[in-house]
Structure formats: C-alpha cells, structure tokens
SERO-4910 file (N, C-alpha, C, O; in steps of 0.05 Angstrom, whole numbers):
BEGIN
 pado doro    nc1    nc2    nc3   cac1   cac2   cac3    cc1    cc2    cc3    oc1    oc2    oc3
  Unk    A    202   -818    340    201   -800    317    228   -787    313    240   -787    291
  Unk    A    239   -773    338    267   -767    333    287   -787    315    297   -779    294
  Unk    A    289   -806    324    314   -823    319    311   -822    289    328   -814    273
  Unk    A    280   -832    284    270   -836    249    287   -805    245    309   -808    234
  Unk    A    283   -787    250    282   -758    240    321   -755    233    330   -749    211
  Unk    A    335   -761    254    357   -769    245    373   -779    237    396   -771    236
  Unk    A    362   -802    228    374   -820    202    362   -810    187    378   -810    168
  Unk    A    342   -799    179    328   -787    146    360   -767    144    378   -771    128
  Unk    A    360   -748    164    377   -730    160    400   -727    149    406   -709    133
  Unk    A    413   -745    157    442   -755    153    441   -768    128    463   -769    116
  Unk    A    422   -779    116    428   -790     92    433   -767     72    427   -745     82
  Unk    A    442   -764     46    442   -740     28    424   -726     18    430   -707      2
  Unk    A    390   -734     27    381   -716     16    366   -705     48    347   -690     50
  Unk    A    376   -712     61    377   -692     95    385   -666     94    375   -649    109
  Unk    A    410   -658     72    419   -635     73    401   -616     63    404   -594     73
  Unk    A    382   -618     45    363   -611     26    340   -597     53    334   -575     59
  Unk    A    333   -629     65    314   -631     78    309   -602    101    289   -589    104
  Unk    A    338   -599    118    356   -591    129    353   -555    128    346   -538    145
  Unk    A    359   -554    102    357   -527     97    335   -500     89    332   -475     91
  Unk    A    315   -534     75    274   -524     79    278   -532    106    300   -542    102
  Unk    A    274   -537    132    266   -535    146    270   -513    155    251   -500    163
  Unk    A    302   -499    154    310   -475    180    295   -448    153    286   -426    157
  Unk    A    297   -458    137    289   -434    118    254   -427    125    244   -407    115
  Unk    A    240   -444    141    221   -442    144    206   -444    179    184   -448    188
  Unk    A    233   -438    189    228   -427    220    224   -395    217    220   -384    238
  Unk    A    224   -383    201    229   -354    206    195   -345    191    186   -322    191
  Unk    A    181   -371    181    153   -357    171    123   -371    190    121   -391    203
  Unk    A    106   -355    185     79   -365    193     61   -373    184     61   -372    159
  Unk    A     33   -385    200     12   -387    183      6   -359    163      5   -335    169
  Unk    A      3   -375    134    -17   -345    121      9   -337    102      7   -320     84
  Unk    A     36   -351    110     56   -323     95     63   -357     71     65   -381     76
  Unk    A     65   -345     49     82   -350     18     93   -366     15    101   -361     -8
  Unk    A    101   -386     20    137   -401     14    145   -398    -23    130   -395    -43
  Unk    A    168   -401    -21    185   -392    -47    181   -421    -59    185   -442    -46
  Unk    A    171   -421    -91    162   -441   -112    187   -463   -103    207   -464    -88
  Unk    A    177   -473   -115    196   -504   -127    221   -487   -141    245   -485   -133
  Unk    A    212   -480   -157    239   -473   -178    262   -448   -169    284   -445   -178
  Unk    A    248   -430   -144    263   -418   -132    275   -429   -106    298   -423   -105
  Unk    A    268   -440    -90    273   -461    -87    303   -486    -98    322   -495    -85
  Unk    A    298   -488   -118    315   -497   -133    346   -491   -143    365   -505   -152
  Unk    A    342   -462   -137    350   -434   -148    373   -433   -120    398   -435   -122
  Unk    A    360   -429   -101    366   -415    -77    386   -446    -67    408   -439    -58
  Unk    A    384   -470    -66    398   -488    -53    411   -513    -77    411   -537    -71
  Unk    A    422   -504   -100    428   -519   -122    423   -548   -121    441   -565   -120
  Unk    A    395   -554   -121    384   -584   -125    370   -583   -148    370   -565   -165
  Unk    A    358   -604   -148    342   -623   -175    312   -618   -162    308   -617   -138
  Unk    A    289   -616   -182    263   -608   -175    250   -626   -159    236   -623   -139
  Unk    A    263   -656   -175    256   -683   -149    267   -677   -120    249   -672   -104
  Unk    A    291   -677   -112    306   -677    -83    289   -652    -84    269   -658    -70
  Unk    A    286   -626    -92    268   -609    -77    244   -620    -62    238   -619    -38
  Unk    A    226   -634    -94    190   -636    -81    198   -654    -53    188   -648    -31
  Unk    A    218   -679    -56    220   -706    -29    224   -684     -1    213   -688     20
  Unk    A    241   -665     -6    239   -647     22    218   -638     27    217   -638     52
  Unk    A    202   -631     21    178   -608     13    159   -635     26    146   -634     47
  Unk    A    159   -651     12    139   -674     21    139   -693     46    121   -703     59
  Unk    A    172   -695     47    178   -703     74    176   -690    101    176   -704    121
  Unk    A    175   -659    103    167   -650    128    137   -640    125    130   -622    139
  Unk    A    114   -654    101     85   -650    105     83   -674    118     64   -679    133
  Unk    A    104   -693    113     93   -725    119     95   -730    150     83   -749    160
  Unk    A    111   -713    166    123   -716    191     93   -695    208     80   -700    229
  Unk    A     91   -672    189     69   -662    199     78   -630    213     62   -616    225
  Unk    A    110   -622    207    122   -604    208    106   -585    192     96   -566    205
  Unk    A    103   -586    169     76   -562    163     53   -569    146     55   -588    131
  Unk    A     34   -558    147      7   -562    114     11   -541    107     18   -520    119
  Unk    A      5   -547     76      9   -522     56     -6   -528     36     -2   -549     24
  Unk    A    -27   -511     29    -45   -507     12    -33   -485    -14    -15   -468    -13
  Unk    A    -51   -494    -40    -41   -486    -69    -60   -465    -76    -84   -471    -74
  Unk    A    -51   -439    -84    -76   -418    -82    -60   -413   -116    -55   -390   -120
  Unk    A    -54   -429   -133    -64   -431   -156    -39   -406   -172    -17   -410   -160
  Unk    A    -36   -388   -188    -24   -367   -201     -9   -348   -174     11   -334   -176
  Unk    A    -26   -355   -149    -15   -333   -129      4   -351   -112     15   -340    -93
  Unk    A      9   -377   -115     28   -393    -98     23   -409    -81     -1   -412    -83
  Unk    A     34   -428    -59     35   -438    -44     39   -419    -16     57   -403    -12
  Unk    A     15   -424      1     18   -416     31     17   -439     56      7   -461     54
  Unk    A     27   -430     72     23   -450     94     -5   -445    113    -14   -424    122
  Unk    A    -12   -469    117    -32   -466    132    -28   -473    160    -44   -464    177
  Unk    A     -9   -487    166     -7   -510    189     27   -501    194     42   -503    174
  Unk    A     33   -495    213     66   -507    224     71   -521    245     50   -528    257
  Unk    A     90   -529    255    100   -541    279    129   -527    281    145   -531    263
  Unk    A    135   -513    303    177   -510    296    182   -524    303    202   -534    292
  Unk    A    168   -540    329    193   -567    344    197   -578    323    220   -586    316
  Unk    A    174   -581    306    179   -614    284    197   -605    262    210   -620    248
  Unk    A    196   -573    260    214   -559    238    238   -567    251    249   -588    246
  Unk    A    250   -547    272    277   -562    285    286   -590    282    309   -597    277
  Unk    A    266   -605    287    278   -641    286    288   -644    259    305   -661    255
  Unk    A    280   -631    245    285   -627    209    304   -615    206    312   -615    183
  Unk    A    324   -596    228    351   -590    222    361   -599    227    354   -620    237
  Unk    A    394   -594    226    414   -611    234    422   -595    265    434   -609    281
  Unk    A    415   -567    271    422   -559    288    417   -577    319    429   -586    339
  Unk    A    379   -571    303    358   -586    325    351   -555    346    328   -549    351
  Unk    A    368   -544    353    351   -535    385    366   -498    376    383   -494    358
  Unk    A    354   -478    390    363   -457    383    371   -448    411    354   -448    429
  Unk    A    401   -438    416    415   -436    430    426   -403    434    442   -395    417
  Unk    A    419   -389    453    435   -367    459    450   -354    474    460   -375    483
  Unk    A    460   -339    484    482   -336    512    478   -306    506    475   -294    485
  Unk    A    480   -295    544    479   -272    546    487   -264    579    486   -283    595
  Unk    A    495   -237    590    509   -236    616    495   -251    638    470   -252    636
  Unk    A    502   -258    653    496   -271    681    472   -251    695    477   -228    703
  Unk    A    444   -267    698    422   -239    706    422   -244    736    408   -258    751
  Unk    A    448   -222    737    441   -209    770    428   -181    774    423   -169    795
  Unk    A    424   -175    744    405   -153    756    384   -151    744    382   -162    722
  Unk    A    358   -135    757    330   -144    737    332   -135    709    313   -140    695
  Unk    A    354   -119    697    344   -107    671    360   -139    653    357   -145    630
  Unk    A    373   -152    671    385   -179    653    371   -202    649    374   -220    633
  Unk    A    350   -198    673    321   -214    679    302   -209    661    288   -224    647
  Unk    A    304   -186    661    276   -173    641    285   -173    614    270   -164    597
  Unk    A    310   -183    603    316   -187    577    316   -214    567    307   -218    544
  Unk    A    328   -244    586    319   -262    593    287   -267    588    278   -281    569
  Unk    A    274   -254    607    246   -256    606    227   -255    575    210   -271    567
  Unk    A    239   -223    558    227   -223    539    235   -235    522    223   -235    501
  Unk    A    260   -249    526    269   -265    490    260   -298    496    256   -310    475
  Unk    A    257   -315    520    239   -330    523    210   -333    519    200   -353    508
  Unk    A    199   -315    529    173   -306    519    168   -310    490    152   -325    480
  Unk    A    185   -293    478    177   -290    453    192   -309    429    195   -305    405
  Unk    A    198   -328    443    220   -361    422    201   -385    437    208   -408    434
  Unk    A    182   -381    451    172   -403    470    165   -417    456    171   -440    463
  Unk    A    149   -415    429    142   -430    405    171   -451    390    167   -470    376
  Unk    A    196   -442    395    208   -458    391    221   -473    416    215   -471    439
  Unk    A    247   -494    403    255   -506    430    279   -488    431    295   -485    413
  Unk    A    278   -476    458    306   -448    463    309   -463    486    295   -479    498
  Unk    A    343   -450    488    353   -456    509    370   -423    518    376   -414    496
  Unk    A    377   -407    535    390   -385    540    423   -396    560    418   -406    582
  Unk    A    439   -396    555    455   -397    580    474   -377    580    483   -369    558
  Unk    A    484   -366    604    495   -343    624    529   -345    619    541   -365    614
  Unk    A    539   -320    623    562   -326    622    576   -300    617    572   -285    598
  Unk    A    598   -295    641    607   -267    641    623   -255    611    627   -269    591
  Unk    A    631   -226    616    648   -223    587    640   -229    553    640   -248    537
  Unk    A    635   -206    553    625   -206    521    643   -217    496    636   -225    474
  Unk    A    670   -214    511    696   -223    493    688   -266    493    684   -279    472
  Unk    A    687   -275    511    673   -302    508    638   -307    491    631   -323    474
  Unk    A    627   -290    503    600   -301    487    601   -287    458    583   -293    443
  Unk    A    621   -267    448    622   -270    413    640   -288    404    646   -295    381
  Unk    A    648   -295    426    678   -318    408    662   -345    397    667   -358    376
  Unk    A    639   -351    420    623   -368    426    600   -369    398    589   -389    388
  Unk    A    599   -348    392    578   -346    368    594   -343    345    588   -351    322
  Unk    A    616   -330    351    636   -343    327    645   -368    313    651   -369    289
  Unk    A    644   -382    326    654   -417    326    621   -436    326    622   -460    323
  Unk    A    599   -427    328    574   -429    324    569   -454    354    553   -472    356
  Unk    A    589   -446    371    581   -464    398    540   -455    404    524   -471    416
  Unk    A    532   -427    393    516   -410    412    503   -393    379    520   -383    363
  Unk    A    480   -393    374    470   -382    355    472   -350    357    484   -335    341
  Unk    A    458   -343    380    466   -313    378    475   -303    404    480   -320    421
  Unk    A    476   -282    410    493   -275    440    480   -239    452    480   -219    437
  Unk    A    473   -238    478    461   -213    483    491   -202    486    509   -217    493
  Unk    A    496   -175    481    523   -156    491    512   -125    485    490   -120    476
  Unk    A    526   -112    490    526    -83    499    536    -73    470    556    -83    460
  Unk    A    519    -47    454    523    -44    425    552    -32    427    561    -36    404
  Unk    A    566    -23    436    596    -17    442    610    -45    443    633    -46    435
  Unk    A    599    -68    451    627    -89    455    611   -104    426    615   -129    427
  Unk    A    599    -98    407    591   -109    388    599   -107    368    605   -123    350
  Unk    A    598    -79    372    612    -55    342    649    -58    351    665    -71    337
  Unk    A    654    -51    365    683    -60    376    691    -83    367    714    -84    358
  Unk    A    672   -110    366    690   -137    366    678   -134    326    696   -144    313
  Unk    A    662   -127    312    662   -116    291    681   -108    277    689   -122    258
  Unk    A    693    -82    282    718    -71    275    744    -79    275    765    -70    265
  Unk    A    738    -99    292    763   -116    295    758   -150    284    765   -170    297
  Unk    A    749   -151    263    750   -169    249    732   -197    255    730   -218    242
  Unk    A    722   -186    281    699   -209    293    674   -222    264    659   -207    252
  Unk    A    676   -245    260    655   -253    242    624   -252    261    612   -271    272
  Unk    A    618   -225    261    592   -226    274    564   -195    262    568   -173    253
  Unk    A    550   -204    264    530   -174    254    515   -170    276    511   -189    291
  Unk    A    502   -143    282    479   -140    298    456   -141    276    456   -128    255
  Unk    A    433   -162    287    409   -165    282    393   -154    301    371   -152    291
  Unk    A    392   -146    326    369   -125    332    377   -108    355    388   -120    374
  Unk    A    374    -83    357    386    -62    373    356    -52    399    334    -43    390
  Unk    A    359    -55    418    340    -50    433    339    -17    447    319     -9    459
  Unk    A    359     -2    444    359     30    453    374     27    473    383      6    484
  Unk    A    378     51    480    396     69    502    377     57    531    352     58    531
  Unk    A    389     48    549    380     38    568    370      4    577    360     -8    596
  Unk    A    378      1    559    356    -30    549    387    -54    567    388    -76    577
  Unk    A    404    -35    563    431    -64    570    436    -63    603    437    -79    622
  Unk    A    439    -32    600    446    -22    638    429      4    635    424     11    612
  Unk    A    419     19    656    408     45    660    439     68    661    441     91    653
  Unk    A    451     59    668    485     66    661    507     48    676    500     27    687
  Unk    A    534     56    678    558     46    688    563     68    709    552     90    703
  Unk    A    575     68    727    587     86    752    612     84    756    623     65    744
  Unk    A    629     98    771    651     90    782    641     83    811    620     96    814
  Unk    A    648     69    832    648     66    860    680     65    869    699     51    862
  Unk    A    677     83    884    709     87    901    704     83    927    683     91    938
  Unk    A    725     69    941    728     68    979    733     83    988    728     78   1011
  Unk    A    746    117    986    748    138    997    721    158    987    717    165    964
  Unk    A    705    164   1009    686    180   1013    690    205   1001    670    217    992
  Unk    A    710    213   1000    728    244    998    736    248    968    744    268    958
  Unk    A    732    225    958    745    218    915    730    230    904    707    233    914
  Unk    A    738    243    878    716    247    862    722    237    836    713    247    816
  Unk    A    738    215    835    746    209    807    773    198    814    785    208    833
  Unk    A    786    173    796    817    158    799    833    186    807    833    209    799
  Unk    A    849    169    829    876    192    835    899    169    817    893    152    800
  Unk    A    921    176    825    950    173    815    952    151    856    948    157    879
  Unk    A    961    126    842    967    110    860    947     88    865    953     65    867
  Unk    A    918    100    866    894     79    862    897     55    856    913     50    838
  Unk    A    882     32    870    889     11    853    854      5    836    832      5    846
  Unk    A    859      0    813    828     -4    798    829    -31    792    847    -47    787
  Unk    A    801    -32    793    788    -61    781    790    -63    754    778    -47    740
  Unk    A    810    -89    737    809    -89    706    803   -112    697    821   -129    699
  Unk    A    772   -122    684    769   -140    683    781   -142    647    777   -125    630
  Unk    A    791   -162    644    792   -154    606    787   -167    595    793   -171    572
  Unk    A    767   -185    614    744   -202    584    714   -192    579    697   -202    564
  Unk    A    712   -166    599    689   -145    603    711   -121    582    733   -110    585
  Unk    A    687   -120    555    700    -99    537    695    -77    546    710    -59    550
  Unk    A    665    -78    553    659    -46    569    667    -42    589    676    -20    596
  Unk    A    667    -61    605    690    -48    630    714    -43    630    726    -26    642
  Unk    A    724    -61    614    758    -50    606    755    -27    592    773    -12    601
  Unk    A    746    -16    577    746      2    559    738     27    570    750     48    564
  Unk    A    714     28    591    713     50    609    735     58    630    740     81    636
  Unk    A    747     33    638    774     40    659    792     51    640    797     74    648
  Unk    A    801     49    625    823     62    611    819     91    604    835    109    606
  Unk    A    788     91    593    791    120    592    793    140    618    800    164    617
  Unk    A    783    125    644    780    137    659    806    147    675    810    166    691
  Unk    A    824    123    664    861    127    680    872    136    659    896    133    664
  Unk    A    870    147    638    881    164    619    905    173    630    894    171    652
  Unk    A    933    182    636    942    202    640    945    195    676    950    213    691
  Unk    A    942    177    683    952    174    718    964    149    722    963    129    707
  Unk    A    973    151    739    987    122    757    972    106    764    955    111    782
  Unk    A    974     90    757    951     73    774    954     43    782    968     34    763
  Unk    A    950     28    796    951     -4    788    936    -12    778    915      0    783
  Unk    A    932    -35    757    904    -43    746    904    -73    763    922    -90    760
  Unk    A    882    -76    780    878   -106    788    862   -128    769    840   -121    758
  Unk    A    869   -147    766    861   -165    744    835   -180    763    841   -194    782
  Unk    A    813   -177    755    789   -184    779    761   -184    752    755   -167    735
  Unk    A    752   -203    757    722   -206    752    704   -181    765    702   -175    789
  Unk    A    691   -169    738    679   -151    741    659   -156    768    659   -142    788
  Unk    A    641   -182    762    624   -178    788    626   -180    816    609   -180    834
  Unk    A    651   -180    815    668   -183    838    676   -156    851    687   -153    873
  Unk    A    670   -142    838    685   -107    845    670    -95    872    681    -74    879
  Unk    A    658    -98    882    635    -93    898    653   -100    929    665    -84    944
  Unk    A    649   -128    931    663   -141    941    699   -135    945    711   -136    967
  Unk    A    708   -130    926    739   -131    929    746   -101    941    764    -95    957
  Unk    A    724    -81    929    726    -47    943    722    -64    976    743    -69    988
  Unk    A    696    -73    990    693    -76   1007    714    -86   1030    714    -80   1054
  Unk    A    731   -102   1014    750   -122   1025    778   -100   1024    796   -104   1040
  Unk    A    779    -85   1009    804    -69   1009    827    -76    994    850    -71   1000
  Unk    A    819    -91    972    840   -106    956    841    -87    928    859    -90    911
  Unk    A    819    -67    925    815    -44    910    803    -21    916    787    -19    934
  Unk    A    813      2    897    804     31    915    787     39    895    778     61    903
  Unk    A    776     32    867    760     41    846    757     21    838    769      0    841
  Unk    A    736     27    822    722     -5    798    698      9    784    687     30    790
  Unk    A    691    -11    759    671      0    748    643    -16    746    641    -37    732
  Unk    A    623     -4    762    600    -23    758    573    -22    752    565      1    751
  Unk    A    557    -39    748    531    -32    740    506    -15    759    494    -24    778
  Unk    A    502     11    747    490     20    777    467     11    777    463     12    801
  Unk    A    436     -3    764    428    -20    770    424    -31    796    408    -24    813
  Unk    A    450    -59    798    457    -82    815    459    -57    844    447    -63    864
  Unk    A    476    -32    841    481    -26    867    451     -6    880    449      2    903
  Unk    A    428     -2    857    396      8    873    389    -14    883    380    -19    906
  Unk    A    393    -28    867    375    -51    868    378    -71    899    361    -79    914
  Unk    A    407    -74    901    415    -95    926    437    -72    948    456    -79    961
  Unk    A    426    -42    946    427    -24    969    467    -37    978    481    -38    998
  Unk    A    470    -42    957    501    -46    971    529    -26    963    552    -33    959
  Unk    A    515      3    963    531     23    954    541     31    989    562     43    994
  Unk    A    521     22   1010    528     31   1038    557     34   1038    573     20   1026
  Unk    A    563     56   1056    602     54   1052    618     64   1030    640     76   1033
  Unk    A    609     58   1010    616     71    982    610     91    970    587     98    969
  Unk    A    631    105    955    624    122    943    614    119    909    622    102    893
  Unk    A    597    137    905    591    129    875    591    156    859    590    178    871
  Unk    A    594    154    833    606    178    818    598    169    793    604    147    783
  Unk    A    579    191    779    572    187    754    591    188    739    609    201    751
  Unk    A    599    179    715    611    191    689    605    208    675    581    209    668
  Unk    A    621    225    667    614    250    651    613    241    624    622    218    623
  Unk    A    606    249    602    608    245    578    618    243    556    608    234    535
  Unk    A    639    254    560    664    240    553    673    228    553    689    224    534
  Unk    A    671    212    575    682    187    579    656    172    576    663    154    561
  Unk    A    631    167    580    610    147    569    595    152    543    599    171    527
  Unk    A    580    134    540    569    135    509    545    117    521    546    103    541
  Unk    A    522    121    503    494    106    509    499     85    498    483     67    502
  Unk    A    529     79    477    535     47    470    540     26    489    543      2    485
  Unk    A    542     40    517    548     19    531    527     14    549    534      2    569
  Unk    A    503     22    546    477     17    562    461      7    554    440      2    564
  Unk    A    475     -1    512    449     -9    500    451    -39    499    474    -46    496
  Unk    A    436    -55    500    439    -91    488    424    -87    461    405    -73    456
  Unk    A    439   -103    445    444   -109    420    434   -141    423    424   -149    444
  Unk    A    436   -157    401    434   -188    395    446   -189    370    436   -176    351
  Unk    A    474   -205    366    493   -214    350    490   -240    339    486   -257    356
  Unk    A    491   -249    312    486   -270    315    521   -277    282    532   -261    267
  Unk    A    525   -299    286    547   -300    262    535   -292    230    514   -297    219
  Unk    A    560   -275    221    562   -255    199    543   -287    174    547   -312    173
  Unk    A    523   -265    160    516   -280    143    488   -307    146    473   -318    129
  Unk    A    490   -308    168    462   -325    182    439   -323    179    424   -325    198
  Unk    A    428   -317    149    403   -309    139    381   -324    150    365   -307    157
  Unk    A    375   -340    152    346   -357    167    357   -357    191    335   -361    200
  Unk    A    370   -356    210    366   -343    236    369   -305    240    366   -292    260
  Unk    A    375   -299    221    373   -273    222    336   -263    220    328   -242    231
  Unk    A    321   -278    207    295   -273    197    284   -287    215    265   -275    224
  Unk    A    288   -312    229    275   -325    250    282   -297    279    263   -294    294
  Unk    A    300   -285    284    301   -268    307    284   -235    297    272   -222    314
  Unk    A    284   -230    279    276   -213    269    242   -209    263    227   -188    263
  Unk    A    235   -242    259    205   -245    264    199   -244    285    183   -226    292
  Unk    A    206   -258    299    201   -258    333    209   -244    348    191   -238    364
  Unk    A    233   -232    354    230   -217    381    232   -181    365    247   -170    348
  Unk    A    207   -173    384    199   -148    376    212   -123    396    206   -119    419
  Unk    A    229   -108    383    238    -86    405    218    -75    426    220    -71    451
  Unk    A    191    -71    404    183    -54    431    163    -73    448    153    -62    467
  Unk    A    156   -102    442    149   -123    463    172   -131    487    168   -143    509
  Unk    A    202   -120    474    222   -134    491    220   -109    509    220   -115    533
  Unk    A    220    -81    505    218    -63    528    200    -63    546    202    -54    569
  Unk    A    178    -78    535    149    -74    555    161    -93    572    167    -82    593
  Unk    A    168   -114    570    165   -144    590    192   -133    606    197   -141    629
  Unk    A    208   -114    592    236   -102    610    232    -83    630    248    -86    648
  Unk    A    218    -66    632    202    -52    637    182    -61    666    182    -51    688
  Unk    A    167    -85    654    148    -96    678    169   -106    697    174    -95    718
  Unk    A    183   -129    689    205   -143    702    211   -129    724    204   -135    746
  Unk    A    230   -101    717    244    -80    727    222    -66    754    228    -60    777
  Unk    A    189    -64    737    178    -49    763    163    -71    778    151    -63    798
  Unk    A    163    -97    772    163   -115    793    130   -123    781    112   -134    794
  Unk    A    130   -117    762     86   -116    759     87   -148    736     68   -160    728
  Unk    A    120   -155    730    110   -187    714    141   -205    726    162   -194    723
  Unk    A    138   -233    739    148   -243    755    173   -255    736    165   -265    715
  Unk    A    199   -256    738    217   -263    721    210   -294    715    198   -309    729
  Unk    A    223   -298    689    224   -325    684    241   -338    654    238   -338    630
  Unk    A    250   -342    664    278   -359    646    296   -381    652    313   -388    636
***
C-alpha cells in the first residue's frame, strides 16, 4: 500500500492530495471539513483535482465522510497513519533535551501519549540553539525548549512561533548555581565557570551571574558540569536542580539558589516551537496535546505513580 501511496504522490495531483491529507490530521470524528469550493479557495485548484483528492484518500480508506445536506460534510471514519501516507512528510517528527531527569521523562511521556494515534517519532538532543535550528530547516517538525530560549531565538530573527506554553515549572522546577568551595556564596573574581553556549539558558544565566567579575569561562557541555566541579577542572556551573534531588549527587557540593534578578520563571517553563507559519501542524499540536493532560502525566512521572515511556 505504501509504495502505491507514493507514486500516487509524486505525480501532480499528489500535491493536492498532499495538502487534504495534512489539512485533515488536525480534525476528528464528528468535526466539519471545509466545502469543495473552499477548499478550492484555500489551495488554488480546479473543483475536479479537488473532488480526485477528496476521493482518493476515501478510496485508500484514510477517512468516511458523510453529507448532512445545507449543514455540510462531516467525517465519520479516520485513519492518521493512512492520512500521513497521504503526505509527503509521512511521519511526525520532534526533538527535545536529553531526559535525564524525570520532569524530561514526564514531558516525553505526555506528548507520546497524546500523538500515539499518529506515527511520532521524539529524538534527544542537547542545546536549544541546535533543536530550533533543526526546526528551522524543517529537519524536525517541532522542538521542546525553555520559553526564554524560544522568545530569545524569536527576537533574534529565528523563523519559529510558540504553539503551546505549559507554565512555570513544567521545563525545570528551577536552575541553581553548584560551587566546589563549601564556604561560596555566589562567583568570586578568579573562578573558573562552566559555559556551555549552545545551552541559551545556561549561557545566559552565567553571564548574568559574572556580571562585573573576573572570571574564566570553561567551554564544557552543560551535562557535564556535575562531573567537571567533581574532577576540579571547574569551581562553578549552572545546573538543573531536579537531576541533583533526584541522583543525590550534590554530596560535596555546594548549592545556591538564584535570586531574582538574576532568574525568571522563563527559564523553568517548556514551551513547543514549531516553524513560523505551520498552520496544520500548528492545529494538529493544538488538538492534541492538552496543557493540563501534559501536567497530570508530568506530575505522575515525577511522583513515580505512572511508569515512564518514550
């Protein structure tokens, strides 16, 4: 069925075909689809190349759609896999930080959960500066990051939008400083710090935090900071305090909240970005994953009462 599905595609009226399909991942049984002539309207074709799309993914069995007369066409029946085979994309693809800690699990957890009906794939990958570049260039449909490295790569000319904002707590419960001198209460003058600079929030927190001191900046992978304090190759770093309740490896270390001036709840929140303009995956993420279903399953994850899985 595939193979058939991709030669239909590729021929010219695939593109047609193509664009009713993804236009119709984002609805369900019971909901409307838009006439023939809007339709028409919306993807500059001929009423024929419309109905052959329309008829070609009833024929595959991608959806039934019944005629309720003056009030429209509804669907009765879908399939997404068979909708996907009907795109050109095929598979829906996202990227988000590496889950070493349960609140990255428990975000993992609820956006699988709730796309299981389609074919998803999630993959991992440090630095927020890579996974928007990544959804920039459309390697990656949409990308989890922290609403600070979102709005940041935003302002700076990033072709990207936020489509759904999950709250203050949802990305990290916060950021910390950890220092190797017991006796610190914050960067001295001479320090050497951890600077990762493909971590926006971590780069962006170290700077404010060396404002006005001497310091060295060591060029090191954020998840590495733990480790490199331990080893003595750094005397500060900035990390997820999370990872250090969670795997008890603050032993030896010192830890030090941030004051508020220097943090913002933008950097605790996860966001989902997807490229500027992406209207049927904007409405396909927007139908499906629900803020406050993604806190519950974040939530269980975190108190251990629903078993991770992604």
């Amino acid at each position: 069925m595939k193979k058939v599905v991709n030669n239909v595609l590729y021929q010219k009226k695939g593109v047609t075909i193509s664009h009713v399909a993804s236009s119709l991942l984002s609805r369900r049984v019971g909901d409307r689809i838009p006439s023939i002539s809007e339709y028409q309207q919306e993807f500059g074709v001929s009423r024929g190349t419309m109905q052959n799309a329309l008829n070609y993914l009833k024929e595959i069995g991608a959806i039934q759609l019944s005629s309720r007369g003056h009030m429209g066409t509804y669907i009765e029946k879908i399939d997404y896999l068979k909708l996907q085979d009907s795109t050109l994309v095929q598979e829906l693809m996202g990227i988000m930080p590496l889950p070493y800690s349960t609140t990255y699990e428990g975000l993992a957890t609820a956006v699988y959960e709730q796309l299981k009906e389609y074919r998803f794939n999630m993959a991992y990958a440090r630095g927020a500066v890579g996974r928007i570049k990544l959804v920039e260039t459309g390697t990656y449909q949409f990308a989890i990051c922290s609403q600070y490295a979102a709005e940041y790569a935003i302002e700076n000319g990033k072709n990207i939008e936020i489509v759904q904002n999950f709250g203050n707590g949802s990305f990290v419960s916060r950021h910390v400083l950890v220092l190797r001198d017991s006796g610190a209460d914050g960067i001295r003058d001479g320090m050497r710090v951890a600077y990762d600079c493909d971590s926006l929030d971590q780069s962006e927190l170290t700077k404010r935090l060396i404002k006005g001191k001497k310091v060295k900046l060591v060029d090191i992978r954020m998840q590495l900071t733990l480790a490199a304090l331990e080893e003595g190759i750094i005397d500060a770093g900035i990390w997820n305090y999370d990872d250090i309740m969670e795997t008890k490896s603050f032993e030896g270390l010192h830890v030090v909240s941030l004051n508020e001036q220097d943090y913002s709840s933008k950097f605790a929140t996860a966001v989902i970005v997807v490229q500027k303009g992406d209207a049927y995956l904007k409405e396909v993420l927007d139908k499906n994953i629900s803020k406050r279903y993604t806190l519950t399953i974040l939530e269980e994850v975190r108190t251990q009462k629903r078993r991770p899985s992604y």
